[in-house]
N, C-alpha and C positions, 0 to 999 in steps of 0.2 A: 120387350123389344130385343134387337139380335145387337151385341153389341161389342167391342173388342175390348176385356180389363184387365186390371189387375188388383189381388188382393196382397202382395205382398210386394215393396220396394226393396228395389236391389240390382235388377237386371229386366232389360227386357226378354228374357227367356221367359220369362212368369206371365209374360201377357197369355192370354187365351178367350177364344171367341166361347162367348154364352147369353144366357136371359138374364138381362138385365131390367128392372123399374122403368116405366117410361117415367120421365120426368114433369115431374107438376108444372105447369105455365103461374108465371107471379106479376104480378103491375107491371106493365113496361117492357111486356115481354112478347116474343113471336116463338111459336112453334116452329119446327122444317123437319121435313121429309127429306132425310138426308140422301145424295145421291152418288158422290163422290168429295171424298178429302183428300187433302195433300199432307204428304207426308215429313216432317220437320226436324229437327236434331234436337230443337228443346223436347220432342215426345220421347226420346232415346234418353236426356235429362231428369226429366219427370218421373220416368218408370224408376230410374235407379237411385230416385230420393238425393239429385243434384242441382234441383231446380229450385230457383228462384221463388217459385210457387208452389204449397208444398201440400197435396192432395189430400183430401180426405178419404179413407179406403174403403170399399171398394172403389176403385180409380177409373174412368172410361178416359183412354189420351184423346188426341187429335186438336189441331190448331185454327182448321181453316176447315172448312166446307163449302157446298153448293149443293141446290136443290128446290124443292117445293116449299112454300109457307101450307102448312096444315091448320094453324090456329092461332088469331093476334089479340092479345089482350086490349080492351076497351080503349087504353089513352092511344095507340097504336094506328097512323094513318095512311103512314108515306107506303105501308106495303100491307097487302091482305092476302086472302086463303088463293092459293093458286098461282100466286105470281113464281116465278125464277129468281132466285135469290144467290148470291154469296154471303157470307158472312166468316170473320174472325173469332175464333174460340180461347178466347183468353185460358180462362180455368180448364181447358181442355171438353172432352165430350164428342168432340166431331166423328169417331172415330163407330157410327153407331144408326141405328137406320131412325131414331128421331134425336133432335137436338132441341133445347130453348135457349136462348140468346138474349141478351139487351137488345130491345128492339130497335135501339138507335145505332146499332152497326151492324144492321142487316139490310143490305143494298141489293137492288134491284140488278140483273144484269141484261144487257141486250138480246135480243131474237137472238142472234145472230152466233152468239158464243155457245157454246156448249158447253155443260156441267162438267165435263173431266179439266178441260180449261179454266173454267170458272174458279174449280177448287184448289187449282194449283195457283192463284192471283193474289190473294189477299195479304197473307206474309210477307213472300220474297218484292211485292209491287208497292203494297203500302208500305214495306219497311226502307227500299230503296228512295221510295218517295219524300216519305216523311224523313231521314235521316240526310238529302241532298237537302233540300228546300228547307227544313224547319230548324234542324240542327245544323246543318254543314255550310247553310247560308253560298249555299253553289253560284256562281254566274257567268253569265255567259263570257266566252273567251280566258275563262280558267283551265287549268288541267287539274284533272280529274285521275288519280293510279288507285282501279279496281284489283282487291289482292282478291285471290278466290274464283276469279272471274268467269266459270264456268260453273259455277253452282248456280241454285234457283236464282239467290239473292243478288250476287254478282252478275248474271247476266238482266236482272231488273237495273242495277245499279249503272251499268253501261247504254242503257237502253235511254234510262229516264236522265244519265249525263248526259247524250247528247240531243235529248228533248230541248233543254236546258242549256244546249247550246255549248257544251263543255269540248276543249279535244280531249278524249277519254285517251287513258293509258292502259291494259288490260294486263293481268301479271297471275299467271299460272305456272304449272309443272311438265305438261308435256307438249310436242309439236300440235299434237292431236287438238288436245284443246284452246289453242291459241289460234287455231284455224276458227273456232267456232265462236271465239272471242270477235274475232273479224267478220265473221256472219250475223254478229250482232251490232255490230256498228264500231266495233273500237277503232281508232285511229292507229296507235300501236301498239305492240304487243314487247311483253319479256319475258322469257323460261329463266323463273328461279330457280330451276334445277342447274340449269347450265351455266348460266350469270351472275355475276351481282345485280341485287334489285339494285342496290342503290346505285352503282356507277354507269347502270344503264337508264335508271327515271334522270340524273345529272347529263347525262350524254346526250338525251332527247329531250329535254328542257333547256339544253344551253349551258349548265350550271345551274338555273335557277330553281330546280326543286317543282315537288308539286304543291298546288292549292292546298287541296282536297286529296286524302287519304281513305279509303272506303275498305273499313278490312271486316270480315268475316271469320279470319283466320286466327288470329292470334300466332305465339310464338316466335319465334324467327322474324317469321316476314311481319310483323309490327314493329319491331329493333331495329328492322333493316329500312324500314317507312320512318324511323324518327332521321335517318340518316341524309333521308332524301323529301323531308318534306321541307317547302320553301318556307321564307320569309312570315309570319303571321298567316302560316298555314294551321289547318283544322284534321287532325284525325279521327276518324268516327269511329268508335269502340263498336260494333255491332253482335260480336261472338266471339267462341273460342272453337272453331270446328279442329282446329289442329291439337284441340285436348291439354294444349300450353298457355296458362294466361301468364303473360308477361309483365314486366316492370320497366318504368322508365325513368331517366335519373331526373328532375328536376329541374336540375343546371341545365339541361339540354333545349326544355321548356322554355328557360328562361330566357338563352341565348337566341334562339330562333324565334320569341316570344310570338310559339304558336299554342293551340289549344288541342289537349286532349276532353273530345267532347262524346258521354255516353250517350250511347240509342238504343231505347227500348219501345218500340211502336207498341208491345201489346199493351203492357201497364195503360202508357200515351191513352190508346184505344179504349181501356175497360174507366177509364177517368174522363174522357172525352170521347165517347163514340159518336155523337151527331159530325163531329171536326170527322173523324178516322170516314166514317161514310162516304164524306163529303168528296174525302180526298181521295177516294177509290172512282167516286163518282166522276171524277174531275179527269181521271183519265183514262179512263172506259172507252169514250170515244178515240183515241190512241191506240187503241187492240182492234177495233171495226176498220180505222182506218188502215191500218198495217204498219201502223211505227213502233209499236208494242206487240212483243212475240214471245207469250210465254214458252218455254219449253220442255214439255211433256216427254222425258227420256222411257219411262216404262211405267206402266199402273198395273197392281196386282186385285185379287179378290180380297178380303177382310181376312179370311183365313191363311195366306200370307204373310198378313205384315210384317212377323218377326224379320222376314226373310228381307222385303224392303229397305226397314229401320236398319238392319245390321250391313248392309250396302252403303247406306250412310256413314256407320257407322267409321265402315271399311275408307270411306273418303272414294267411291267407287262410281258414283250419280253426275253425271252431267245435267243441268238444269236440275227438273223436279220429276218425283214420283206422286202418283194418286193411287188411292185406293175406291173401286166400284163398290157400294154399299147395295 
């Protein structure tokens, strides 16, 4: 099959599109016909041997997909040959015209959605999801400061705060994107190029700080969130896109006696994917209806992607990229 790898970690320069093995289908498992993937910062991770997960080589990336079920192993019910599927790629793979998958977090999608959308859902939608609700314990009439707030995940994360009933705070770098923070639903916004985060999250809070801290980012603006998060407030670790992981003094912890709480939805996902399914499933009808809006900034061919990945790289993507398979 045609697939995009690598044989050697270090950079994603090394990737290159070739024939690669189709993969064996094993108990529990669904084939797909892959149709489009969405393109992620941990695949930019992976390639250069900084991932948390650490590949067997030859390597195929990719996190997320969408597309056709080709073949379901015998325990396998909830989806058969032909259905429309997304699914989460833990160990990577998506990135390739077949995939096989734990067949318990491979979800069905609506008529309605289309594979380039589909493939862009599953990450940035199940991670906002799962890191409001299971870790961040979100509720209604909180405040909510999305750092990042124009990336895939961030703009999931303002969407599904005010599912959830949150007033979202939206916290980015340019005018440009702070306008699109607000086409997503956020309440307010703040350019932390121009401001202080923190004496503008106190200024629009009253003084009191936020709930909930939703960072993506790392560096800075997570130093400047311990400054401005409220009272037995929760910061959700979810990345380091700005390439800075941070530290935090303890004492500060203690005084605010709030929580720094980790989120990892894929691990979550490859340990529990009947739950990960569920919870995609659970807001699916949220994207039909129009309250959930993925968004698709550019998708390239497979022969691209370096070019993609390195966009990301650049911190240059508004919402998501996909790749046509």
């Amino acid at each position: 099959m045609r697939a995009l790898q690598i044989a050697e970690l270090g950079s994603i320069d090394n990737l290159y599109v070739g024939e690669a093995p189709s993969p064996k289908l094993g108990e529990g498992q669904v084939r797909v016909g892959v149709k489009a993937a969405g393109v992620n910062f941990p695949d930019i991770l992976m390639s250069e041997g900084k991932y948390q997960v650490k590949p067997d080589l030859p390597f195929i990336p990719g996190l997320e997909l969408a597309g056709e079920v080709l073949e379901c192993a015998d325990s396998v019910s909830h989806v058969k040959p032909g259905d429309r599927v997304m699914a989460f790629a833990r160990r990577g793979g998506a990135y390739a015209a077949e995939a096989v998958l734990p067949g318990g977090i491979v979800t069905p999608i609506p008529d309605d959605m289309d594979f380039i959308t589909a493939a862009a859902f599953p990450v940035a939608y199940g991670t906002a999801h799962f890191a409001l609700t299971h870790r961040g314990k979100l509720q209604a009439g909180e405040t909510l400061l999305v750092l990042g707030a124009t990336g895939g995940v961030g703009i999931a994360a303002i969407e599904i705060g005010k599912l959830l009933g949150a007033r979202v705070i939206a916290a980015a770098s340019s005018a440009e994107k702070l306008e699109i923070a607000k086409a997503h639903g956020a309440d307010d916004v703040v350019n932390y190029r121009d401001e202080s985060l923190r004496d503008a999250v106190k200024a629009l809070t009253g003084g009191k700080g936020a709930d909930v801290v939703f960072d993506p980012v790392g560096g800075s603006a997570f130093e400047q969130s311990v400054r401005c998060i409220g009272w037995e407030g929760r910061i959700l670790v979810i990345g380091f896109a700005s390439g800075d992981i941070p530290k935090v003094a303890t004492n500060m912890i203690l005084v605010k006696n709030f929580a720094v709480v980790g989120v990892v939805f894929g691990e979550h996902s490859w340990r529990y994917p009947d739950n990960s399914r569920q919870r995609l499933q659970s807001i699916l009808p949220d994207v039909t209806a129009g309250r959930l809006n993925p968004r698709v900034w550019k998708t390239y061919a497979l022969e691209d992607a370096v070019e993609a990945l390195r966009a990301i790289q650049d911190r240059q993507v508004i919402g998501k990229m996909v790749l046509t398979i």
